[in-house]
Phi, psi and omega in degrees: 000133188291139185274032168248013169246019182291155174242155177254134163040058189031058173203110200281148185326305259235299187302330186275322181307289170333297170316277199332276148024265202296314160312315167279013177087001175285126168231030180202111165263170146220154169228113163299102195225162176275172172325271269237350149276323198072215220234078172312011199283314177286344170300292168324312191277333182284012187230331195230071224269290189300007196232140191260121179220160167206146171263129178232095172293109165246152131285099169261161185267355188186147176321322196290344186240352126314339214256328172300320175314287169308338186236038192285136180346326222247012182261135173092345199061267115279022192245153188300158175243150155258133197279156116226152151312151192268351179237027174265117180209127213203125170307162203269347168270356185296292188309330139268061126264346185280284192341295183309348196267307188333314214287312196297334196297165200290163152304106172123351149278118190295145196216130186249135152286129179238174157194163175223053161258147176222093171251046200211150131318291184252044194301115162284108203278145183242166156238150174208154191261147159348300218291328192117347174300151183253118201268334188235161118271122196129164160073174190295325197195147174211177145311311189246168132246183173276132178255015176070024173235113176255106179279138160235138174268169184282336163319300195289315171300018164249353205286168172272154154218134188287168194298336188299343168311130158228337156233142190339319196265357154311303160353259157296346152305315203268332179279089081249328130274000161300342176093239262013110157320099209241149167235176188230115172244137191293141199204090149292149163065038155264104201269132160289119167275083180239348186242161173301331191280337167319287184314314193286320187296322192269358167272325168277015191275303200305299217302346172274017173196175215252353182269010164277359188068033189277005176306328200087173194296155177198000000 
């Protein structure tokens, strides 16, 4: 089973991450899947009949170019995109609440969802200074991890990057020493969903409050 249709608490990944979406007022995505899910456009409109999407079946070599892909200079115009991951699975109120603090923040900074349930294999650990500034990417241990939630502004999607970058946390390593503006807002309880134990943690998350959408579709 491709993992943006796995389901949480009878609802597929794909499906909650877009409600989140759809709850913050957003109505025009894009979504991005390799080959080998195929082409969701008609999954997506039979469930989200009123919402403007487009599906971009890529095979991409890496999280960084799936992630450029979406957010390329020419999506959107000026206006900041908001990113998630497809297995960033998070209550929908956690989830406007990351938005709201993002928004507020100045204009032209990138903003990480972080957290600090560490529900990853391979987790990236962030350090933020008191201000909310992100001082590290990396290393061994931390406060946070990345939780797969991005405000990006279009300033940082014009930027040049040199070629040697090959993945998304490269990505953000290198915009922080660069002094870039990175900024970090804390989003509790964001399960990577990628193992069955993944799956159990975040349905018992939905099932402990009424804003996880752990009801299923209606």
């Amino acid at each position: 089973m491709p993992k943006a249709l796995v389901p949480v608490a009878g609802v597929p990944l794909l499906e909650h991450v877009i409600r989140n979406f759809v709850s913050a007022g957003i109505t025009s995505l894009s979504v991005i899947v390799n080959e080998s899910t195929g082409d969701l456009t008609g999954w997506v409109r039979a469930r989200f009949p009123r919402l403007d999407v487009k599906v971009v079946v890529k095979t991409t070599g890496s999280s960084l170019e799936s992630f450029e892909t979406i957010v390329h200079p020419r999506s959107r115009g000026d206006l900041p995109i908001l990113v998630s991951t497809v297995d960033a699975w998070c209550r929908v109120g956690d989830f406007l609440a990351f938005v709201e603090t993002a928004s507020r923040l100045p204009e032209g900074s990138l903003v990480l969802g972080v957290t600090s349930l560490v529900a990853d294999e391979r987790p990236l650990w962030v350090t933020v200074a008191p201000s909310g500034r992100v001082t590290r990417v990396g290393g061994d241990r931390g406060p946070f991890v990345t939780a797969g939630l991005y405000l990006v502004p279009a300033r940082l999607r014009r930027l040049s990057l040199p070629p040697r970058l090959g993945r998304l946390r490269e990505l953000l390593g290198w915009l922080v020493e660069q002094g870039e503006p990175v900024s970090a807002v804390p989003v509790p309880d964001v399960v990577d969903v990628d193992r069955a134990e993944d799956v159990t943690l975040a349905e018992a998350l939905a099932g402990a409050s009424p804003t996880g959408w752990g009801e299923g579709r209606g």
